[in-house]
C-alpha positions as a Markdown table, in Angstrom:
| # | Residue | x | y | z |
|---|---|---|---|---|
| 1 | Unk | 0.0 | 0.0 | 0.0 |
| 2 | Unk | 1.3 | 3.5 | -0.8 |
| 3 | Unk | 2.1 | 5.4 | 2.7 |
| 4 | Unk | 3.2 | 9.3 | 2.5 |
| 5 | Unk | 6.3 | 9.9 | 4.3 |
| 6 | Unk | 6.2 | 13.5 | 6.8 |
| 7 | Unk | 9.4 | 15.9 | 6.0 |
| 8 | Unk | 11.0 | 15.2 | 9.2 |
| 9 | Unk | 11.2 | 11.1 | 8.5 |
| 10 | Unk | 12.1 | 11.7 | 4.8 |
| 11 | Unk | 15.5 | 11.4 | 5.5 |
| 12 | Unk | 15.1 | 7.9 | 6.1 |
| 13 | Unk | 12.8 | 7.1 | 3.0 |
| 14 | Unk | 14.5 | 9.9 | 0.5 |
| 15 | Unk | 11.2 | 9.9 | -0.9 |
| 16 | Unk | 7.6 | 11.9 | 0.3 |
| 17 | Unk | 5.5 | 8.1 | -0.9 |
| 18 | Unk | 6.7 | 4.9 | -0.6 |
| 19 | Unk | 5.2 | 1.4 | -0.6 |
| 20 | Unk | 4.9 | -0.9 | 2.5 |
| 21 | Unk | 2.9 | -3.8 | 3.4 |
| 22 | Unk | 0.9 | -5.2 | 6.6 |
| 23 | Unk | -2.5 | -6.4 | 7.7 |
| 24 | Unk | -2.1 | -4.2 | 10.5 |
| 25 | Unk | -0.7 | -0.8 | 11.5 |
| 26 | Unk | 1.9 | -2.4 | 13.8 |
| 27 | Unk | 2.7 | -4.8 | 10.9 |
| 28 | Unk | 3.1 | -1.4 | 8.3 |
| 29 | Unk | 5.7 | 0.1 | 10.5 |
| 30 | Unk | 7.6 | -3.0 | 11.2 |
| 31 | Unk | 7.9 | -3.5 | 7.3 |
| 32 | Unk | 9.0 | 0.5 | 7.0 |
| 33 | Unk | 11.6 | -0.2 | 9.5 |
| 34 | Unk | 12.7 | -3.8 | 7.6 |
| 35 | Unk | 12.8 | -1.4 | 4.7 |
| 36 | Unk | 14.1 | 2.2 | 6.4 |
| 37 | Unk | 15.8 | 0.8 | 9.3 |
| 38 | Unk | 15.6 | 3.3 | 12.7 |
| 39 | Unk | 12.1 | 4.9 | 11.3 |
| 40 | Unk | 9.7 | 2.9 | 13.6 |
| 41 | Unk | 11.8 | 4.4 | 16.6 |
| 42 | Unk | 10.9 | 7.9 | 15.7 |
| 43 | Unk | 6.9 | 6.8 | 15.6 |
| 44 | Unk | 6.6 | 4.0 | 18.2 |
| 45 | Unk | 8.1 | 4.6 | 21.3 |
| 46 | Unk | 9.7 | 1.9 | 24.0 |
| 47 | Unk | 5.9 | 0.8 | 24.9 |
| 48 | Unk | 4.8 | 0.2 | 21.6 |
| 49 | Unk | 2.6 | 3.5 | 21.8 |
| 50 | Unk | 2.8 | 6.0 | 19.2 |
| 51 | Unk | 4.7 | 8.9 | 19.9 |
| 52 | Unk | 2.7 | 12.7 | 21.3 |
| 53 | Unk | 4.2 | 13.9 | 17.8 |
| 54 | Unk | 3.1 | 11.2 | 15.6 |
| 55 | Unk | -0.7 | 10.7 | 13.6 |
| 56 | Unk | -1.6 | 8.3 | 11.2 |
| 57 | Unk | -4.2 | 8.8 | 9.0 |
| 58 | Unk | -5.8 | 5.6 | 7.2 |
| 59 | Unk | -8.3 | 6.5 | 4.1 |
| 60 | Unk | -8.5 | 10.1 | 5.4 |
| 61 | Unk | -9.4 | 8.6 | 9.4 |
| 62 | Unk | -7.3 | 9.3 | 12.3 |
| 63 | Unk | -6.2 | 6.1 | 13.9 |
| 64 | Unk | -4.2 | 5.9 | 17.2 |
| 65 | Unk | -4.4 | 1.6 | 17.3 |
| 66 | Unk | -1.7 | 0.2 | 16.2 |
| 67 | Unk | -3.7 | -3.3 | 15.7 |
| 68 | Unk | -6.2 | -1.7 | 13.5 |
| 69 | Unk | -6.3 | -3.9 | 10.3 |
| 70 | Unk | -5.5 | -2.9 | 6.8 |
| 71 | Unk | -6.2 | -3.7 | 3.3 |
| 72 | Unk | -4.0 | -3.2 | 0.1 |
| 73 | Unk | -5.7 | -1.1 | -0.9 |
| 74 | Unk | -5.3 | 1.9 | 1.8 |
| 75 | Unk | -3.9 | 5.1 | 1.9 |
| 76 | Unk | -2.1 | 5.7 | 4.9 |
| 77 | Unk | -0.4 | 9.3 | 5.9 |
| 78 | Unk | 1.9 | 9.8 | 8.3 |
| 79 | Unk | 1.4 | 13.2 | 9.9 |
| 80 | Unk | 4.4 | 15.0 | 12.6 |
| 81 | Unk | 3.8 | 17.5 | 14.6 |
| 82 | Unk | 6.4 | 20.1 | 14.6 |
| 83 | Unk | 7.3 | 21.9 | 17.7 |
| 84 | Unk | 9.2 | 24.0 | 20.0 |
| 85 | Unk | 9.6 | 27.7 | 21.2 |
C-alpha cells in the first residue's frame, strides 16, 4: 500500500511516498523499519505506543491503534507534529 512519508522522516525514506505492506498498523511500521531501518523508533516509542508527535491517518481517518487492520488497498499518511519555542 502507498504510505506518504512526513518531511522530518524523509531522511530515512529519500522519498515523500513509498510502498509498504501489513494487515495491521503495527505490521506497516515494522515492514518501513525492515525497509528504512531506525524509522519505527521515531513513531513507536519503547511501549509500543505511538509517539505525542506522531498521527496516522488511514483512508482520510485518524487512527491511534496500532492493531487496527489494513487492506492493500489503503492510503495511509503519516502526519508530525512540529514543535518547539
Amino acid at each position: 500500500m502507498r504510505v506518504r512519508i512526513p518531511s522530518p522522516l524523509r531522511s530515512y525514506t529519500k522519498a515523500h511516498e513509498v510502498d509498504a505492506d501489513g494487515a495491521t498498523l503495527a505490521e506497516l511500521v515494522a515492514d518501513l523499519d525492515r525497509r528504512y531501518p531506525g524509522i519505527r523508533f521515531r513513531m513507536v516509542d519503547e511501549q509500543d505506543a505511538l509517539r505525542p508527535h506522531i498521527r496516522f491517518f488511514v483512508n482520510g481517518e485518524q487512527v491511534r491503534d496500532l492493531t487496527i487492520a489494513l487492506e492493500p488497498s489503503d492510503e495511509v499518511h503519516i502526519v508530525q507534529a512540529l514543535s518547539g519555542g
